[in-house]
TORKOL-4160 file (C-alpha; in steps of 0.2 Angstrom, whole numbers, padded with zeros to 4 digits, m for minus):
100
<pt num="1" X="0000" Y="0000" Z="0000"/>
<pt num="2" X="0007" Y="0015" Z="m0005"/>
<pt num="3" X="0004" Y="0033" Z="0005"/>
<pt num="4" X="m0002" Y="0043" Z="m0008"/>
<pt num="5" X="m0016" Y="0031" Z="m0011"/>
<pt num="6" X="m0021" Y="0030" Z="0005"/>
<pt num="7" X="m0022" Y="0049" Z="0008"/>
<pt num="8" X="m0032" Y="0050" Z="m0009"/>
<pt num="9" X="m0044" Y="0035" Z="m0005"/>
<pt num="10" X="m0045" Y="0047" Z="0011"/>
<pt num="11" X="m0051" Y="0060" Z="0005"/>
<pt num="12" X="m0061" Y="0054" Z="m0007"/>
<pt num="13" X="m0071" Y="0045" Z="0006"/>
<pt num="14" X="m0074" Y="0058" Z="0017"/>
<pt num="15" X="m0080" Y="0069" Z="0002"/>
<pt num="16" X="m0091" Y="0054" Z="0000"/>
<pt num="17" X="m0096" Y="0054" Z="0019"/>
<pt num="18" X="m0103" Y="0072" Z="0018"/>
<pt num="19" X="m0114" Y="0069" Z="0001"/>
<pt num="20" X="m0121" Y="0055" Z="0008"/>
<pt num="21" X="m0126" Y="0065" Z="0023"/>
<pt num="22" X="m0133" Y="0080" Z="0010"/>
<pt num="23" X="m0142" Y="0065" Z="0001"/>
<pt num="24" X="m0150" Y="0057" Z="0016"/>
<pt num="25" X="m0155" Y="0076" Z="0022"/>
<pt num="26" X="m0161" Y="0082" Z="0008"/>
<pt num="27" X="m0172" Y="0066" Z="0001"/>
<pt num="28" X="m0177" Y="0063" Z="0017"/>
<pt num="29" X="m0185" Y="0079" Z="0021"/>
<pt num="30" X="m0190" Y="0080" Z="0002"/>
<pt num="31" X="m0201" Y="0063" Z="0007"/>
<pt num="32" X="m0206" Y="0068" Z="0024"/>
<pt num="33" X="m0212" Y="0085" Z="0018"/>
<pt num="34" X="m0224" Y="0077" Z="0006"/>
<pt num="35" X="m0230" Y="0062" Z="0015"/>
<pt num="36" X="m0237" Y="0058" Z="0032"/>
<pt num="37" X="m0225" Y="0042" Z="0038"/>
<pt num="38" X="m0227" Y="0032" Z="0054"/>
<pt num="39" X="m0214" Y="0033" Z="0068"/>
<pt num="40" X="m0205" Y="0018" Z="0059"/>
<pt num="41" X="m0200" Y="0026" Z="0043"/>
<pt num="42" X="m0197" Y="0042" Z="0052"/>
<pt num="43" X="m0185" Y="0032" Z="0065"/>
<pt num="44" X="m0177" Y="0024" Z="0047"/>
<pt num="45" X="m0174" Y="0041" Z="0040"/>
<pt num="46" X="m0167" Y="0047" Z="0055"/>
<pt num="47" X="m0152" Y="0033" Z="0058"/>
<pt num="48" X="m0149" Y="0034" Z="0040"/>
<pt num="49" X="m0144" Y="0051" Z="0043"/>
<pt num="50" X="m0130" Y="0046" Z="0053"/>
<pt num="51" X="m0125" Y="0029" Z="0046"/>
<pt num="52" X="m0120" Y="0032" Z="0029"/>
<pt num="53" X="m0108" Y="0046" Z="0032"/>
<pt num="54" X="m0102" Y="0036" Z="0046"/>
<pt num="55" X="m0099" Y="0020" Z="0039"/>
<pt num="56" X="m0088" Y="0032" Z="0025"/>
<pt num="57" X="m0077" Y="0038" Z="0039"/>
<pt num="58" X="m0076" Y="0021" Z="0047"/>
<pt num="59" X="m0069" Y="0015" Z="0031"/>
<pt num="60" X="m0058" Y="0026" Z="0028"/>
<pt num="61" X="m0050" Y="0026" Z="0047"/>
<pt num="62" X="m0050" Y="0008" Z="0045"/>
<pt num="63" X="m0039" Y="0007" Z="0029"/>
<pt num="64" X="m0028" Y="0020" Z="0037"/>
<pt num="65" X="m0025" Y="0010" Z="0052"/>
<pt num="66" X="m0022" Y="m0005" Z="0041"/>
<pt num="67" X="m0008" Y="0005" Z="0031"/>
<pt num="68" X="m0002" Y="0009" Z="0047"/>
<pt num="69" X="0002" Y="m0011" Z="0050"/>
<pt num="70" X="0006" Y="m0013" Z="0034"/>
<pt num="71" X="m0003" Y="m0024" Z="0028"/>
<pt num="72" X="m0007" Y="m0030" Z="0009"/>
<pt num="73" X="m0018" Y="m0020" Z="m0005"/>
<pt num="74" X="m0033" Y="m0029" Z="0001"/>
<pt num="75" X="m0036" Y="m0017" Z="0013"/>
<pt num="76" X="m0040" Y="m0004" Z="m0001"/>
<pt num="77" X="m0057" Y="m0015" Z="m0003"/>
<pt num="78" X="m0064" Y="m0009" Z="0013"/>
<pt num="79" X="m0068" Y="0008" Z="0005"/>
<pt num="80" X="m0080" Y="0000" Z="m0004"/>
<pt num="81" X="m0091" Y="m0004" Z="0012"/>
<pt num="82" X="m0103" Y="0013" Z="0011"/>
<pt num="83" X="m0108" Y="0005" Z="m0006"/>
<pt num="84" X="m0122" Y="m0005" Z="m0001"/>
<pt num="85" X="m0128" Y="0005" Z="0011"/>
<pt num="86" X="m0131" Y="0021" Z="0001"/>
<pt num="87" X="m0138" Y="0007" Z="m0014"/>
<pt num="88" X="m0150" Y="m0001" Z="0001"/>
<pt num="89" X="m0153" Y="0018" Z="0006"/>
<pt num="90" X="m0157" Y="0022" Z="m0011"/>
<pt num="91" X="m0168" Y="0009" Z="m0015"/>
<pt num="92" X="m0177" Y="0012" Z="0002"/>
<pt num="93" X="m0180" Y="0031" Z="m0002"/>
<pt num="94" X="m0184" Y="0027" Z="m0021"/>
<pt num="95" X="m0199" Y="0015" Z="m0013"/>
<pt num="96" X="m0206" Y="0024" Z="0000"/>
<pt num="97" X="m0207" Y="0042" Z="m0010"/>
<pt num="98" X="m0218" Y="0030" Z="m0022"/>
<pt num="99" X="m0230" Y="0024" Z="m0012"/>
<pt num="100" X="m0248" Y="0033" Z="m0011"/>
């Protein structure tokens, strides 16, 4: 693993971190404001607020620590962990914005 990658996957994923947080904000009150949803969906809404950017950073202090102990470029895979979660997100908000 090389520094400059790691300081650039970084970065990227911290980038990352704050649009999701933009995107869980926004869509969320773009839905909330237009539909009347139980304390469930609400509660779902809410913690995705704080788990997609979080599970960005966690990713990304997670490869750092593994370039810290040197380990292999396998590490570099665990920035891809945010990616089901904003698809599951996505699909989520997708479904409940079309129902009546």
């Amino acid at each position: 693993m090389t520094l400059g990658w790691v300081i650039a996957g970084t970065i990227a994923q911290l980038m990352l971190g704050m649009m999701s947080f933009l995107l869980v904000a926004f869509s969320a009150a773009g839905i909330a404001n237009g539909k009347t949803l139980n304390k469930l969906q609400m509660a779902s809404l809410n913690i995705a607020l704080y788990v997609l950017p979080a599970s960005c950073f966690f990713s990304a202090g997670f490869v750092a620590w593994r370039y810290y102990q040197d380990v292999t470029t396998s590490a570099y895979s665990w920035y891809l962990m945010p990616a089901p979660f904003i698809g599951l997100y996505l699909v989520y908000a997708i479904r409940l914005n079309s129902k009546n």
